[in-house]
N, C-alpha and C positions, 0 to 999 in steps of 0.2 A: 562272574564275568561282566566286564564291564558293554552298559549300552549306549555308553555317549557318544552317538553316531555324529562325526563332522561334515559339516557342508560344503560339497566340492560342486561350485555354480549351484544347479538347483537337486544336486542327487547326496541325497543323506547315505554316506557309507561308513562303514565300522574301520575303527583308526588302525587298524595291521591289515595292508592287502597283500591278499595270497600273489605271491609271484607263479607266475604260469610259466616259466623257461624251462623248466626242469620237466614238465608232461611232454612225452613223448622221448625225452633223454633219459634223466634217470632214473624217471619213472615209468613204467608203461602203462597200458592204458590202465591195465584193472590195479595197478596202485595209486595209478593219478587218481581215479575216480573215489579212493579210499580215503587219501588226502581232505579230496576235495568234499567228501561227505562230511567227514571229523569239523572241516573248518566251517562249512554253515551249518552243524548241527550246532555249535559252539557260539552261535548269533554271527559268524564273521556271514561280507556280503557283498565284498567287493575283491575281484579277482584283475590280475594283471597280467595280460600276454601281448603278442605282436605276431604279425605276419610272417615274421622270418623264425619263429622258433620251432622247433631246434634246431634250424639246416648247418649247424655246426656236429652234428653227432652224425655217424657213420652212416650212410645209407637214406639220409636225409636231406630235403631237398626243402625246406621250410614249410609250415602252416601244421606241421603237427602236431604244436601244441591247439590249435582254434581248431583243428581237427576231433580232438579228444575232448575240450570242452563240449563241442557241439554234441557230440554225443551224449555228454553228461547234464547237459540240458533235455536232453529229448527225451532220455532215460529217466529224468527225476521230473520233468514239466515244471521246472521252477525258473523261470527264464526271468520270469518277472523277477523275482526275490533276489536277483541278483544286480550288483553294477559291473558292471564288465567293461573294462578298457583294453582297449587292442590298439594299434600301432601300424603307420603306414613309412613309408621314405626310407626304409634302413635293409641291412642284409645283401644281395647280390649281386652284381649289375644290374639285371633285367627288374628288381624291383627297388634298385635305389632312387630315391630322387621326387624331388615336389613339381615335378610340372603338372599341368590339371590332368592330363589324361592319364599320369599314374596314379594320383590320388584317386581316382574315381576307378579305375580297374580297381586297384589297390583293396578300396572299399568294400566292393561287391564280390570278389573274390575271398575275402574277409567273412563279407554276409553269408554266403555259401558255404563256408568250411564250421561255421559259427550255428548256423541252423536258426536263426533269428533273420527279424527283418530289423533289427535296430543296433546302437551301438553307444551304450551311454556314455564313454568318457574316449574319445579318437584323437590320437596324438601324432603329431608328427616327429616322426621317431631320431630320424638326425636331421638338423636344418640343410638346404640347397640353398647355398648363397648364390646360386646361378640364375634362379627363378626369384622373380621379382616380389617382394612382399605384397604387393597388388593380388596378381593372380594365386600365390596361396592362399590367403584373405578369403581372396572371392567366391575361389573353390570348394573350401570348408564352409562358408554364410552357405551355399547351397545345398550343399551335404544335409545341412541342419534344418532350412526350412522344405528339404524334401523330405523329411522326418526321420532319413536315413543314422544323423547323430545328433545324441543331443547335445553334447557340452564336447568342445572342443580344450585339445591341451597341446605341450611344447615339450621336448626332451633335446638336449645333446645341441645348444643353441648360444650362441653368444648374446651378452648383455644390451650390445649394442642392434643386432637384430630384433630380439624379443620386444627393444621395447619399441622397434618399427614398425613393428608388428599390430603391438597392442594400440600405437596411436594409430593406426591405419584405421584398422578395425572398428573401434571410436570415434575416427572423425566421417567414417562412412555408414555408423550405423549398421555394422555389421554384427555377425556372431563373434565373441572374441577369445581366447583363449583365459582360462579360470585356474590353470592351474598349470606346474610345471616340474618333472621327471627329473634331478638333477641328480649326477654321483654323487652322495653324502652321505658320509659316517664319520666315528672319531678317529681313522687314520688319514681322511680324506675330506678336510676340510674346506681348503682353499680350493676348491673345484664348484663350491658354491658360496660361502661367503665373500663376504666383497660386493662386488659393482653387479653381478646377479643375483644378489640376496634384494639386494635395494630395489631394482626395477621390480620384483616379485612384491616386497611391500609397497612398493610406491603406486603400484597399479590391483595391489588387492587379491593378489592370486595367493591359492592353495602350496604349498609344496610337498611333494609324497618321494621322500627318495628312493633312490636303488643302489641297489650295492647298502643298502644298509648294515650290513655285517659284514661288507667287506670278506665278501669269496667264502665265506663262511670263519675268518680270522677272530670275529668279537664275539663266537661262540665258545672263546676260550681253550677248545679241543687242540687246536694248534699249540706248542709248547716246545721249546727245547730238546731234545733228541729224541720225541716223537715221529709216528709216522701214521698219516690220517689215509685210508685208503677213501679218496673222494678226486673225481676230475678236476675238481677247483679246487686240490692243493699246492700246485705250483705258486697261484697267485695268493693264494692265503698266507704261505708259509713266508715269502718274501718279506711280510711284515715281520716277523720275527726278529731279521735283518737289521733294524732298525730302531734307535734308542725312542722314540717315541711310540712304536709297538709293542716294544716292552714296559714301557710306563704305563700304557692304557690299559694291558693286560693286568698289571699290578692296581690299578685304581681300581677297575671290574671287577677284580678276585675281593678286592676292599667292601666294599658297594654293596656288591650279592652277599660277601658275607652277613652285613649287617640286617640286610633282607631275608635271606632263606631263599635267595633267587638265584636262577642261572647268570651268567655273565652275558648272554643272546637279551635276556628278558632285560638288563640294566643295560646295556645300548640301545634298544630297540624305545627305552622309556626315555634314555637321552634325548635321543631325537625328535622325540613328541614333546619335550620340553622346551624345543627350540622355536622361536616367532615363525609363523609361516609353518611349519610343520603340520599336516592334519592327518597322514595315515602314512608311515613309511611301507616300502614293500619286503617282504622278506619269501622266501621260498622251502616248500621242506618235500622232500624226497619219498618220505613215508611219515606216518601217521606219528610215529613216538617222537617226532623230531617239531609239531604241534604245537606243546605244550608252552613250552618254553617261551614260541615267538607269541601263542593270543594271550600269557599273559603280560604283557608290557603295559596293552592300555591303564591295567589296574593298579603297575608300580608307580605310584609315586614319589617321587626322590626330593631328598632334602634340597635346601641352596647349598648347603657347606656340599653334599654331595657331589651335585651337579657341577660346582666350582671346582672341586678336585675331579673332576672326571674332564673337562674344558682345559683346565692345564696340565694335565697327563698327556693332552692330545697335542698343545699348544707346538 
């Protein structure tokens, strides 16, 4: 298992972060907590959730994934050993949106369901182009020197915002944001290369995607007159649909064969081949579904590889 932990601002985490969407959906707790053993037993150490998860699953009103974390911290005492990023601005009316006094409920509401007094990597979950890049700035610089986060981040943002953002923050001296949440995988490219790839290297920041696998599609299980029983097969399967779906699944099947790898394990290593790339997110349901995504750090892929896997996507 690989230990080449990358650096996100000033927090060393291990290059596959567990996605936390699925605790409390479809997982509950005592298999979230099974998951969640399997992956820091495995050296993983940085986990990924948000405020509003799962309030998409029935009966759900959001925080029940930082619900079940929190308890998996209190239950193991390992709070330190972990990075833990959570997410503010996104999900329902009552808690969409960047003005200061959501982000700061937002926070503490956070800190409570979380069972910590801290929050190492806080992001803001979808931009409010309502609210003035000042007052988000400002809002977060205080967050940080009240000790409440340490390293702030950016998801679900335009290129032209972000980088108002990052000069703002720089010419005032503030906290700035180190890293950024983008949709990316090899069916969904252009949602972040281009003119947001640039601003991310031009100002030095991290990028950890989501949707790394794309609904669960670049785990290859999706196929032609299959049938996956998983909530995110609607949107998995729609790749199918499409000639460059089945190119990439055809490159994958290529790839891993020459590996002895899963096709999950050969996108997940794509992506970590990418500039800017330091830990994509991926999420697993239960324990045996693991394997596959911690190990990516270790595959490493040829250029002829990586080349045909870029224009399968293309």
């Amino acid at each position: 298992m690989a230990d080449n932990k990358q650096k996100i601002g000033d927090l060393p985490v291990f290059p596959l972060s567990l996605g936390g969407n699925v605790f409390g959906w479809t997982a509950d707790e005592a298999e979230s907590f099974k998951v969640l053993d399997a992956y820091a037993a495995a050296g993983g150490n940085f986990i990924d959730t948000a405020d509003v998860y799962s309030a998409w699953a029935p009966g759900n009103q959001g925080g029940e994934s930082e619900t079940i974390l929190g308890n998996w911290f209190a239950s193991r005492g390992n709070r330190a050993d972990i990075v833990l990023a959570t997410k503010v601005g996104g999900g329902s009316p009552e808690r969409r949106g960047l003005i200061s006094s959501a982000i700061r409920s937002g926070v503490e509401e956070s800190l409570q369901r979380l069972r910590t007094d801290y929050i190492d990597l806080y992001y803001t979950h979808y931009d409010d182009p309502s609210v003035p890049v000042e007052e988000i700035a400002t809002t977060l610089d205080e967050l940080v020197r009240e000790g409440k986060v340490r390293e702030i981040a950016a998801s679900n943002i335009s290129a032209e915002r972000l980088e108002s953002l990052l000069d703002f923050s720089t010419k005032e001296n503030l906290a700035r944001y180190v890293a950024l949440q983008p949709h990316y995988n090899l069916v969904s490219r252009d949602t972040f290369e281009g003119e947001t790839a640039d601003v991310v290297t031009r100002h030095g920041l991290a990028t950890l995607p989501y949707y790394s696998l794309a609904s669960g599609f670049l785990t290859g299980k999706y196929r032609p007159g299959t049938t996956v029983d998983s909530p995110r097969s609607t949107g998995a399967a729609q790749h199918l649909e499409s000639e460059r779906g089945q190119k990439v699944l055809a490159a994958l099947d290529d790839v891993a064969a020459n590996h002895g790898a899963e096709p999950a394990t050969v996108a997940l290593a794509w992506l970590l081949a990418q500039p800017t790339v330091a830990a994509p997110i991926a999420s697993a349901r239960s324990v045996s579904q693991l394997p596959a995504l911690l190990a990516a750090p270790d595959l490493k892929l040829t250029q002829p590889e990586l080349d045909l896997l870029t224009s399968a996507s293309d």
